[in-house]
N, C-alpha and C positions, 0 to 999 in steps of 0.2 A: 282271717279276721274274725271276731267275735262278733255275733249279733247278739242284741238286748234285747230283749221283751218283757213288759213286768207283768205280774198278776193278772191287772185287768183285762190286759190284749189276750190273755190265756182263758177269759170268764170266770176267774179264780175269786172266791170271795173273803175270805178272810186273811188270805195270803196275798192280795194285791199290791203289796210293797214290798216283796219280795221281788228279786231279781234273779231270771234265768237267764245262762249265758248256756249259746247252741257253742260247740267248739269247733273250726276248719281244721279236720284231724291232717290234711298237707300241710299247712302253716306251722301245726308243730312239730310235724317231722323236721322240715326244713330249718326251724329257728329254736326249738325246744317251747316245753309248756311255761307262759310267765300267764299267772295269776294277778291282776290286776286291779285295785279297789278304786271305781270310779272316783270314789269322793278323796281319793288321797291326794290329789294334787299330780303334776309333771312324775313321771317314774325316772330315776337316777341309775341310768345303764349303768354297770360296771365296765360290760366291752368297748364301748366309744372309747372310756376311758383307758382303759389297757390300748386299745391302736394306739391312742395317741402315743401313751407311752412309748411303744415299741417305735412308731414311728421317731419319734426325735431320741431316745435315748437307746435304741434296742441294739446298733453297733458298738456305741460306745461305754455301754455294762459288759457287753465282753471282754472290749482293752482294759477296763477299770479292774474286772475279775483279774485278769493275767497280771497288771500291773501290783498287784495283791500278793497274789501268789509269790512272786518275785519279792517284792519289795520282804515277806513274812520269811522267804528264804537266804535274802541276806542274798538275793545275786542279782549286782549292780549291771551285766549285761542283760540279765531280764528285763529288769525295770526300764534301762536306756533302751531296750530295741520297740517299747510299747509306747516312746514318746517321741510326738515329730522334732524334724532335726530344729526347728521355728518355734519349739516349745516355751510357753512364756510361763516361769515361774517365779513368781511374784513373792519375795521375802523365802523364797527355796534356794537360793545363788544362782536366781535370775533366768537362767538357761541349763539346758541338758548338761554341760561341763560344768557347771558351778552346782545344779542338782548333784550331779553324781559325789560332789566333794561334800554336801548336806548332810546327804543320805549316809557316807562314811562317818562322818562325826554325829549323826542323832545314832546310830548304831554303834560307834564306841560310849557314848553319852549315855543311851539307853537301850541295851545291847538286847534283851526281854519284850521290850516293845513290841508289840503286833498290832497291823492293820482287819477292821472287819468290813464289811460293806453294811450301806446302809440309805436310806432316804431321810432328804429334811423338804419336806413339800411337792412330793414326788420326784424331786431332782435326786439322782444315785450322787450320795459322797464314800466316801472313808473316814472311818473314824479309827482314830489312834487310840492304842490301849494300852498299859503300864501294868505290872503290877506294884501294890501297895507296897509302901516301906514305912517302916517308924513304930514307931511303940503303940499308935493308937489304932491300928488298922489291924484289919483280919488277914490277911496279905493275900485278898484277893484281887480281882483288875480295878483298873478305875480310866474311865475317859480322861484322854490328856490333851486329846486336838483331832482337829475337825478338817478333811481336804472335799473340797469342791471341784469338779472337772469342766473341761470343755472339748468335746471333739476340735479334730483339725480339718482340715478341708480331706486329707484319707482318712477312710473308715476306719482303718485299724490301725489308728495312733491318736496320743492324746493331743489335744492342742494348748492345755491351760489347767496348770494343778493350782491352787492358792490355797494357802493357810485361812481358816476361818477365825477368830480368838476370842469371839463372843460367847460368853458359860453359857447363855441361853439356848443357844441356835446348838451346841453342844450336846446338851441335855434331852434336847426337844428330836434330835436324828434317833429316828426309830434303826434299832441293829438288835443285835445277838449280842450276848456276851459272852467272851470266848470261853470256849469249853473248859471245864475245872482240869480235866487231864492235862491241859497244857501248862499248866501253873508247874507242876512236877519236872523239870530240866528249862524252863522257858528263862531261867537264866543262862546267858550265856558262858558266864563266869561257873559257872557248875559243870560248863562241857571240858571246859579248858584245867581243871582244876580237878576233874575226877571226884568219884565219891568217896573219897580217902583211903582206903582199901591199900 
């Protein structure tokens, strides 16, 4: 803990409004040094805020990662073995069997598609990525849609994917954008078709 003593309690005379802080050199071993401006108001921990985190989301960003992975690789028993058999997907074909028949047709539909991980209000989603077509674009990515999760009652499986379709909420999910290297073969249509050779 820091004690205060200003100037005067020191018999200090022209520096009396100065503020000495003594430092409890245990306290920062144990918690590290945080510098502290009385007059600034409550101090805004970062770590509260990461337990929290981890507490409510910390199993279910590693299903999310796996589910990722999977889903990026185009392997529908990946993606099915990260989701409870009670999985509610909402505008996905409702359930794990109608997911999996989704997931077949947005990957014939948009075979280049990748998912990246991301936060919209500290909740982990997925955002879907495309890249650009048409005469007016660079034919780099661009956001196409937005998934939201929910654990299930097991730690390692999802309980709840849902489409989000607001541009806003879109826009506003802090992510990456996928690496330029992957533009280079991320159509599918280019594996199956060769380089003409």
């Amino acid at each position: 803990m820091a004690e205060q003593r200003t100037g005067a309690d020191r018999g200090g005379g022209a520096l009396a409004d100065e503020v000495e802080v003594a430092l409890d050199l245990d306290a920062i071993e144990r918690e590290g040094l945080h510098i502290e401006d009385p007059d600034a108001g409550p101090v805004d921990d970062d770590r509260d805020s990461d337990v929290d985190h981890l507490a409510r989301y910390g199993p279910l960003e590693s299903v999310i990662d796996g589910f990722i992975e999977a889903y990026n690789a185009h392997d529908l028993d990946g993606v099915l073995e990260v989701l409870a058999e009670d999985c509610e997907l909402p505008g996905l074909g409702g359930d794990p069997q109608g997911f999996s028949r989704a997931c077949d047709d947005l990957w014939d539909r948009r075979p280049h598609a990748l998912l990246t991980r991301g936060l919209v209000d500290d909740q982990p989603v997925a955002v879907l990525w495309d890249v650009c077509t048409g005469a007016q674009t660079n034919g780099g990515w661009e956001r196409v849609g937005l998934f939201v999760f929910d654990r299930s009652d097991r730690e390692d499986a999802i309980g709840l994917i849902e489409a989000i379709e607001d541009p806003a909420t879109l826009e506003a999910a802090e992510t990456d954008d996928p690496a330029d290297d992957l533009l280079e073969g991320a159509r599918w249509e280019e594996w199956y078709e060769g380089d003409g050779d």
